[in-house]
C-alpha positions in Angstrom: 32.2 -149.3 32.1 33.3 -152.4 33.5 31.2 -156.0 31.9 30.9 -159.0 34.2 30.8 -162.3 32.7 30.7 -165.7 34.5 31.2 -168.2 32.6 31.1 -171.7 34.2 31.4 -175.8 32.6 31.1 -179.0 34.9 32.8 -182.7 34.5 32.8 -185.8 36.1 35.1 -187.6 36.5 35.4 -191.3 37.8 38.7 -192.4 39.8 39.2 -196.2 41.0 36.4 -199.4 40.7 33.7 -199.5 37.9 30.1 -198.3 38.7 31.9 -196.1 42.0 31.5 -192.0 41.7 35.7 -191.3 42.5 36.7 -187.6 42.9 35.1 -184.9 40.8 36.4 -181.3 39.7 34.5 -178.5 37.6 36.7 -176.0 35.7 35.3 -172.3 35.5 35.8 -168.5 35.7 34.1 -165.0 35.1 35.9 -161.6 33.6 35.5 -158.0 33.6 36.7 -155.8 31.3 37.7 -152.3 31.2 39.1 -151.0 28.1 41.4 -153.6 27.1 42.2 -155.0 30.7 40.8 -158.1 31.6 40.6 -158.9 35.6 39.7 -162.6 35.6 38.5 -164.8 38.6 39.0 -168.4 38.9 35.0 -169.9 39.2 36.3 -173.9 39.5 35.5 -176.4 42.5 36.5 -179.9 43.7 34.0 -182.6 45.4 37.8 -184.3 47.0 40.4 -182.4 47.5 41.2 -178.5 46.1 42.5 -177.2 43.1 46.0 -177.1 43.4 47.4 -175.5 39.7 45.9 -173.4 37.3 47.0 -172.6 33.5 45.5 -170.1 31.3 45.9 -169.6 27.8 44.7 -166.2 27.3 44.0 -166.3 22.9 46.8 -164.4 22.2 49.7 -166.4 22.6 50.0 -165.4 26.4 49.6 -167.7 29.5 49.6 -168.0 32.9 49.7 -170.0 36.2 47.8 -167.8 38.5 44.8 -168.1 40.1 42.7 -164.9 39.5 45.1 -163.4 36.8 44.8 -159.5 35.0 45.8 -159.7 30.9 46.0 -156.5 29.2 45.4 -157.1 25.3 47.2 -155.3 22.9 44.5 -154.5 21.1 40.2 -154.7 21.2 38.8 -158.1 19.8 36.9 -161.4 20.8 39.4 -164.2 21.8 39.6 -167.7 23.0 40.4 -168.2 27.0 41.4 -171.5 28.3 41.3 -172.5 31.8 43.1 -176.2 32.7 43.4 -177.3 36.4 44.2 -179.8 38.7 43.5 -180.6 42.0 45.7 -182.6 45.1 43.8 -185.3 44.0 45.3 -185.7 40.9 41.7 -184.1 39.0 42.3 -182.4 35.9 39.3 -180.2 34.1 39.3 -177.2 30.8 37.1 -174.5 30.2 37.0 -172.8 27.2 35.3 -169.2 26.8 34.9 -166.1 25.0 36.1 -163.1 26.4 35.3 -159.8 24.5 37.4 -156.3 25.1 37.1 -153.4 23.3 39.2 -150.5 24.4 42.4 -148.9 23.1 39.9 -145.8 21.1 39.7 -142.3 23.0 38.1 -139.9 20.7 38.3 -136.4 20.6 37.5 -133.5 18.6 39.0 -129.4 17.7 36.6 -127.2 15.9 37.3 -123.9 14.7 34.2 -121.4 14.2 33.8 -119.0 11.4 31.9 -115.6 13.3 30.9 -114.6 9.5 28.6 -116.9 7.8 28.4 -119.6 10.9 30.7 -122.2 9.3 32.2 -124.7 12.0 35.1 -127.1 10.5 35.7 -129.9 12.7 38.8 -132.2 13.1 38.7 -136.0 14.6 41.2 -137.8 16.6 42.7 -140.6 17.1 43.3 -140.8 13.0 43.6 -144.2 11.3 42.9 -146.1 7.9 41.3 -148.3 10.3 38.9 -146.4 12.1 35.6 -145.0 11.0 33.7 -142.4 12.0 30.5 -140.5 12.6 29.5 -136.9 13.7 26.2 -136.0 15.4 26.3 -132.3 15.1 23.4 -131.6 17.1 21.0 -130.3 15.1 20.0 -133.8 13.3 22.8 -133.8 10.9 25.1 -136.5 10.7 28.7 -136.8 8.5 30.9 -139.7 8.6 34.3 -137.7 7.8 37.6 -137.8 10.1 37.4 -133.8 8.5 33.9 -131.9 8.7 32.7 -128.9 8.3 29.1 -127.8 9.0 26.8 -124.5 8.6 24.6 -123.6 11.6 22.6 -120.4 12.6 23.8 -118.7 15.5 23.1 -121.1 18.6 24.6 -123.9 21.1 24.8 -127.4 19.8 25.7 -130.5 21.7 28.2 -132.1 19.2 29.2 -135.4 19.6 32.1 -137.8 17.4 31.8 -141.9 17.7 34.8 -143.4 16.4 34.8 -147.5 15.9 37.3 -149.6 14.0 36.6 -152.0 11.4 35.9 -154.5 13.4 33.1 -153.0 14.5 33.9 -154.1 17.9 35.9 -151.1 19.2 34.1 -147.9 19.5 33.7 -144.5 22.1 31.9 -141.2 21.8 33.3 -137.7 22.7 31.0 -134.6 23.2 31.3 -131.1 23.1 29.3 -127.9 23.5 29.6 -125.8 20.5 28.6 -122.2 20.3 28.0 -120.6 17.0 28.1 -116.6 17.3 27.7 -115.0 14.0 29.0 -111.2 13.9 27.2 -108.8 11.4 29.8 -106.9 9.0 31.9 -104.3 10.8 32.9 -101.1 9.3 34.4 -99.6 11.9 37.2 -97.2 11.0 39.1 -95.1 12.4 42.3 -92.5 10.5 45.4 -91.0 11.5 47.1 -87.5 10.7 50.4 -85.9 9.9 51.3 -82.1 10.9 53.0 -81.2 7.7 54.0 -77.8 9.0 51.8 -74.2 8.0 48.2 -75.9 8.6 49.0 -78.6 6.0 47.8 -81.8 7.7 47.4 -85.5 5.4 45.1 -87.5 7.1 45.2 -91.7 6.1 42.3 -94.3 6.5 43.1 -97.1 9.2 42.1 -99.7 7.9 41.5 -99.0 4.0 39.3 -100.8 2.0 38.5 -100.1 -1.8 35.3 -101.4 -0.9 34.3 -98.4 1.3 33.3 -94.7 0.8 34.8 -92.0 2.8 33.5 -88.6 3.8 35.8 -86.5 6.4 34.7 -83.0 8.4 37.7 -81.3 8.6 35.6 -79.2 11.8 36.7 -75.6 9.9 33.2 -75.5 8.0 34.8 -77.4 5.1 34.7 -81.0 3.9 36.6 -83.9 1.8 36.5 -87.1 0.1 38.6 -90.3 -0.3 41.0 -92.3 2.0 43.5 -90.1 1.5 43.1 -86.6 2.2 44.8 -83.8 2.5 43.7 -80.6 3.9 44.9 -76.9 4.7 43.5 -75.2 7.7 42.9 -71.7 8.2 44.8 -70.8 11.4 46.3 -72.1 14.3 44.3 -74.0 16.8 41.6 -76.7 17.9 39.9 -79.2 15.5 37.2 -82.1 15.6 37.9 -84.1 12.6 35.6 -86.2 11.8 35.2 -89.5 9.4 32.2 -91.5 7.9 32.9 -94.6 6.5 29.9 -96.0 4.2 30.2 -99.4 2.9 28.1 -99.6 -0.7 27.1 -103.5 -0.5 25.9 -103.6 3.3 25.0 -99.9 3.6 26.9 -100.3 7.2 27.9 -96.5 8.3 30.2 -95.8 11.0 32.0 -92.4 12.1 35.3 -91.6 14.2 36.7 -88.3 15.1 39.8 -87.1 16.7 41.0 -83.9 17.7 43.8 -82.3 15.7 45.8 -79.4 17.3 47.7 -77.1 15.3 50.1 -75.2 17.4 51.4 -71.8 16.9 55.5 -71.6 16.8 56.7 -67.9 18.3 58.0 -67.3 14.7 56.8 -69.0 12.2 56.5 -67.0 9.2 55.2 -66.9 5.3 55.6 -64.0 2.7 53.3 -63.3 -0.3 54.5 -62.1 -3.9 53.4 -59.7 -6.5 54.9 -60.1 -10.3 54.9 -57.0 -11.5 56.0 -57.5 -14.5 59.1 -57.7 -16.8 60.8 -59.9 -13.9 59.9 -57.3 -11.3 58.4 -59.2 -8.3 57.7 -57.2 -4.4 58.0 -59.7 -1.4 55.9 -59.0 2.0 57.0 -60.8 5.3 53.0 -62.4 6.6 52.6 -62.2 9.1 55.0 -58.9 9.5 56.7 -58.4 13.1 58.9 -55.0 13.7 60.4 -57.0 16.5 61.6 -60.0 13.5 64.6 -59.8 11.4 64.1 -60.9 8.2 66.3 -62.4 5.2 65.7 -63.6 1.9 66.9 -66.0 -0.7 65.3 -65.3 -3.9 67.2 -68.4 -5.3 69.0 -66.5 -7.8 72.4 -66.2 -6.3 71.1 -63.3 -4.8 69.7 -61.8 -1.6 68.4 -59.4 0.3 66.9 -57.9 4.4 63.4 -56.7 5.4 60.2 -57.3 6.1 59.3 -55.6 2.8 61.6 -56.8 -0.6 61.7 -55.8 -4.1 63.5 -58.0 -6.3 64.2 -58.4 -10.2 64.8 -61.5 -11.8 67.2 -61.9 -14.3 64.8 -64.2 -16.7 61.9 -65.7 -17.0 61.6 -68.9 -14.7 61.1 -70.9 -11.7 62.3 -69.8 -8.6 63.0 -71.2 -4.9 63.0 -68.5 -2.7 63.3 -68.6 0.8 62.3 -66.3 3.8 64.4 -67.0 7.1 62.7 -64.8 10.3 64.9 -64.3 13.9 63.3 -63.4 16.6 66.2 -61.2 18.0 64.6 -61.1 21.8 63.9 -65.1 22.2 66.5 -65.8 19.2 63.7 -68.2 18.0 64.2 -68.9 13.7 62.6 -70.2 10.8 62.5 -70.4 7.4 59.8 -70.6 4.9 60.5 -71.4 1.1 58.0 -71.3 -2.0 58.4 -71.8 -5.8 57.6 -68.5 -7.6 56.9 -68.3 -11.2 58.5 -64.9 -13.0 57.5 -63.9 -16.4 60.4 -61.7 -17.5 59.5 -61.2 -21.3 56.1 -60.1 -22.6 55.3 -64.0 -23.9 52.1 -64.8 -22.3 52.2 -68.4 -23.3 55.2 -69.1 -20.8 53.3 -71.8 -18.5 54.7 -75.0 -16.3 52.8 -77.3 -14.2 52.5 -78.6 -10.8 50.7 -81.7 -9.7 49.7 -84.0 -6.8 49.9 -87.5 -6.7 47.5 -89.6 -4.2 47.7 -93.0 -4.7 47.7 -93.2 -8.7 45.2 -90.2 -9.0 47.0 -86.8 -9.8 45.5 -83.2 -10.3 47.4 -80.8 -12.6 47.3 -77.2 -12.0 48.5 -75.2 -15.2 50.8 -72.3 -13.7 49.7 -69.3 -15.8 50.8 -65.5 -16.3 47.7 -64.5 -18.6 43.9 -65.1 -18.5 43.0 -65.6 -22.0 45.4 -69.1 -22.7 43.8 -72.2 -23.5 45.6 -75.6 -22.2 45.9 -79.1 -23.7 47.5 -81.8 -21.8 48.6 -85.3 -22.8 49.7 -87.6 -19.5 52.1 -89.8 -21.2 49.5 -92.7 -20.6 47.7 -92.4 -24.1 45.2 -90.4 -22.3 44.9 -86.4 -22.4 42.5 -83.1 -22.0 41.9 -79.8 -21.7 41.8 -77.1 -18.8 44.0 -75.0 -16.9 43.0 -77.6 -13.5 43.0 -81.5 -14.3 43.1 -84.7 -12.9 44.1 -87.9 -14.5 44.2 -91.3 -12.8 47.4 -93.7 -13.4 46.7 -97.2 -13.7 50.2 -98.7 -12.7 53.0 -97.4 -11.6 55.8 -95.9 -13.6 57.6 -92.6 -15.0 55.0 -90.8 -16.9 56.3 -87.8 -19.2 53.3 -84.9 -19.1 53.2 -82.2 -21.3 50.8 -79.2 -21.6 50.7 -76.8 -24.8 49.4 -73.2 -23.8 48.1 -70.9 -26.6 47.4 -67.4 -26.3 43.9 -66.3 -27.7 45.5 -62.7 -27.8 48.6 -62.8 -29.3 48.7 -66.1 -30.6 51.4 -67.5 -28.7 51.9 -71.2 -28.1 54.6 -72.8 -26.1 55.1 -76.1 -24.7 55.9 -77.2 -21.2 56.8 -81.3 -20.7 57.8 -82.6 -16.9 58.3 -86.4 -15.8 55.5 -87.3 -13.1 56.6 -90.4 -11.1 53.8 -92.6 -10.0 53.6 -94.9 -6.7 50.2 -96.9 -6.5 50.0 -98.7 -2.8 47.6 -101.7 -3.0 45.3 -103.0 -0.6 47.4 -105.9 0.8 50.5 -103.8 1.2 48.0 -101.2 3.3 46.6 -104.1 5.0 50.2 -105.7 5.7 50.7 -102.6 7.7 48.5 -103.0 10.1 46.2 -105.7 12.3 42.5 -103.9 11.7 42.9 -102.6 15.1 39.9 -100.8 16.3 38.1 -99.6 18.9 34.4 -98.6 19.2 33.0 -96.4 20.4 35.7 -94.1 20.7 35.3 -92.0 22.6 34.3 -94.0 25.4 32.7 -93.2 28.3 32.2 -96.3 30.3 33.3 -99.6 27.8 34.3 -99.9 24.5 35.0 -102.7 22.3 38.5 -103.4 20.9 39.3 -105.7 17.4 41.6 -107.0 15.6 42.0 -109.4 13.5 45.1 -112.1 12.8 46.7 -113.5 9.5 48.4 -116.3 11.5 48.3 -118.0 14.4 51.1 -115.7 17.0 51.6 -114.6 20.7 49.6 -111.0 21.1 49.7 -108.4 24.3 47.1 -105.8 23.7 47.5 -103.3 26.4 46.7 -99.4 27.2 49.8 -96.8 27.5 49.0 -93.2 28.3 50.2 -90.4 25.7 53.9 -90.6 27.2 53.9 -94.5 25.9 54.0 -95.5 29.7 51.6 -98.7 30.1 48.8 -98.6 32.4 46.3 -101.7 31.6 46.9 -104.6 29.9 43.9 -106.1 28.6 44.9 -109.4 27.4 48.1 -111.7 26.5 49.0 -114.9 25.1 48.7 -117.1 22.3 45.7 -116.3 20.0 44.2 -117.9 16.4 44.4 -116.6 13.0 41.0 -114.7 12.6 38.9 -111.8 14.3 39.4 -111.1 18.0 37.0 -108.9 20.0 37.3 -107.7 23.7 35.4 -105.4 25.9 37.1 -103.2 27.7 35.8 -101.5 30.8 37.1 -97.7 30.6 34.8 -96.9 34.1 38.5 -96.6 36.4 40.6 -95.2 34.2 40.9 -91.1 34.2 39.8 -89.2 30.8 42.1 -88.4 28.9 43.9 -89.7 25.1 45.4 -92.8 25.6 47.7 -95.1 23.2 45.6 -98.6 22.1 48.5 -101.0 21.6 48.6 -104.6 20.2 51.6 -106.4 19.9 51.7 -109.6 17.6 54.1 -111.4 16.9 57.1 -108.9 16.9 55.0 -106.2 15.1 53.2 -103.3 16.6 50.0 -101.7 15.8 49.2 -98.2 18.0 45.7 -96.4 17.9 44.5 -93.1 19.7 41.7 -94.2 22.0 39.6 -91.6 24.1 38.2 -92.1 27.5 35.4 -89.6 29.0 33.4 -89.5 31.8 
């Protein structure tokens, strides 16, 4: 806003014979002011003659001869103006004035809002030792910070930052509309899968929290625990797996399920074994095919042909052997291989061990020839226990040395079997490092879903849609984004049912979910 001022001072002066009024001149002049420009305009007058020179002395060590001059000062303040002139009749008047700018201060202000708990940290600019400021945050609040931060409940707040200098004779006001959205606690979650070959699938928690409870539906009438699971199905075929994520402190529930397929190959094959004693074991080709050559490597040096094999061992012992099938039409192979246990001696306490690891927490299964033996186990961790099934859970990772002690309750054999069990425990940042918390819910979707993530930095994203074959069909949304949680609503409505690829690109690093569209 411009500020007129006129400011205006009359003299008289007498020229020539006592008690005779001579020539008379009046010095004056008026401002405005915008920021720190000052536009001034001459104001004098002359009874004889006209004003015929002009000098300024604007109070900051600058001058000037022209009429209606424009001064910009180098900074805001109050400051002493001087107007001289003279006029073709040799008349000569000052004026001396005030003239008051204060510009040189444009404020502004960069908030950042925290979608969890409503927390808004505000940042003022320009910065100096010499400026002072104060915050209206809109709700009757006030702060006198350069650096705030202030709570609200969810809402819009007209926010506005004065900042002055010392002076006190500088000072401008920036606004801003602020708008607080504060998201409940998500537990979305979603998992992925790994074909392990014969129906073995693992399935892994995406994202994993230690914080949440998992339940999965494996969608063959049977059911599992944990983040990390790993599950056996009973044939070939179709299966709606299904997860429920609990979290204990907010009670928030949420379930995905995917659709795992388990496909047959022409000639995959297994075999089963009998031990029928004194290292005399009978092999059977499962499923059996009279179209299928089979050969076998019972890990021995030796081998043998058939669908049907008899085979003794030359001691008691562990055993690799392996089952290769040909399909001699379609010339279609493969080979299945198992660890068999022989007792070749009548020492019932002949026992070893095998065990599963997942994530620190390992089960032990005593491999036994007799009914009657009792186990002890020690886990090379100062703990230990009894039973011929166990679990034990590791605290850190390391080489552990088990042993388990058998004893015979009907000969009174004992024997002793030791193994080292290597233990790798994954934490929750290095799970967390592998992945941006990319989500999408609900999935499937029939008409819009929501898609998160969430950043650890500030970093150029592209989140876009690719169908199965990795082709892309949609991008949803590029460009720089903040560190924090991201959510966008996709519209699914024109895009075909089918399994599609959720991608997000960050920074170099890629993140890929299954996504589901239905109609």
């Amino acid at each position: 806003m411009k500020k007129i001022y006129t400011l205006l001072f009359a003299a008289l002066i007498y020229l020539g014979c006592p008690g005779k009024a001579a020539a008379q001149c009046t010095a004056g002049f008026s401002y405005t002011a915008s920021g720190n420009i000052a536009t001034f305009t001459d104001m004098s007058s002359a009874t004889a003659g006209s004003v015929v020179n002009w000098g300024w002395s604007f109070g900051d060590g600058t001058f000037s001869t022209t009429q209606n001059p424009v001064h910009t000062y180098a900074s805001c303040g109050v400051y002493n103006v001087s107007l001289t002139i003279f006029t073709s009749t040799f008349c000569s008047n000052t004026f001396n004035g005030t003239v008051t700018v204060n510009g040189g201060i444009t404020p502004s202000f960069t908030y950042t809002v925290d979608t969890t708990n409503g927390d808004v940290t505000f940042q003022g600019a320009p910065l100096g030792f010499n400026l002072e400021y104060v915050w209206n945050f809109g709700d009757g609040t006030f702060d006198s910070a350069a650096f705030a931060t202030h709570n609200y409940p969810a809402g819009s707040y007209n926010v506005c930052l004065t900042v002055s200098d010392n002076t006190g004779i500088c000072s401008a006001s920036a606004c801003d509309t602020v708008i607080v959205n504060i998201t409940p606690p998500s537990c979305n979650t979603t998992f992925t899968f790994n074909d392990n070959g014969s129906g073995n699938v693992s399935f892994q928690v995406a994202p994993f929290d230690f914080g949440m409870d998992y339940t999965w539906d494996y969608g063959d009438g049977t059911t599992g625990t944990g983040a990390f699971s790993f599950h056996t199905f009973p044939a070939v075929g179709s299966y709606t797996v299904c997860l429920t994520a609990v979290d204990s402190a907010t009670m928030c529930m949420s379930s995905f399920c995917d659709t795992v397929v388990l496909a047959a190959t022409p000639c995959n094959t297994t075999f089963t074994f009998t031990d029928n004693g004194s290292g005399n074991v009978s092999f059977q080709a499962s499923p059996f095919d009279f179209g299928m050559d089979y050969f076998w490597d019972f890990g021995d040096t030796t081998t043998g042909t058939g669908g049907f094999a008899f085979h003794t061992f030359p001691a008691s012992g562990s055993y690799i052997v392996c089952l290769t099938a040909v399909d001699s039409f379609s010339m279609c192979t493969s080979t299945f291989c198992d660890t068999i246990l022989v007792a070749a001696d009548t020492n019932n306490c002949n026992v070893t061990f095998t065990q599963s690891d997942n994530n620190g927490q390992v089960d032990f299964i005593a491999l036994s020839f007799a009914s009657n033996n009792s186990y002890a186990w020690t886990f090379g961790d100062g703990n230990s226990g009894t039973g011929q099934t166990i679990s034990n859970t590791y605290l850190s990772e390391g080489t552990y040395y088990v042993c388990l002690t058998t004893t015979n309750s009907f000969d009174g054999c004992t024997s002793t079997f030791c193994d080292s069990v290597d233990i790798t425990i994954v934490s929750v940042e290095e799970l967390q490092q592998t992945n941006f918390e990319l989500t999408s819910y609900p999935n499937p979707a029939a008409s819009q879903t929501t898609v998160s993530y969430f950043l650890k930095g500030d970093a150029p994203v592209e989140l876009c849609i690719s169908d199965i074959a990795g082709r892309k069909i949609n991008v949803i949304e590029s460009g720089q984004r903040i560190r924090g949680e991201h959510k966008v609503l996709l519209n699914t409505e024109n895009i075909e049912s089918g399994i599609y690829l959720l991608q997000l690109n960050a920074d170099g690093r890629i993140e890929t979910r299954k996504i589901v569209i239905t109609k």
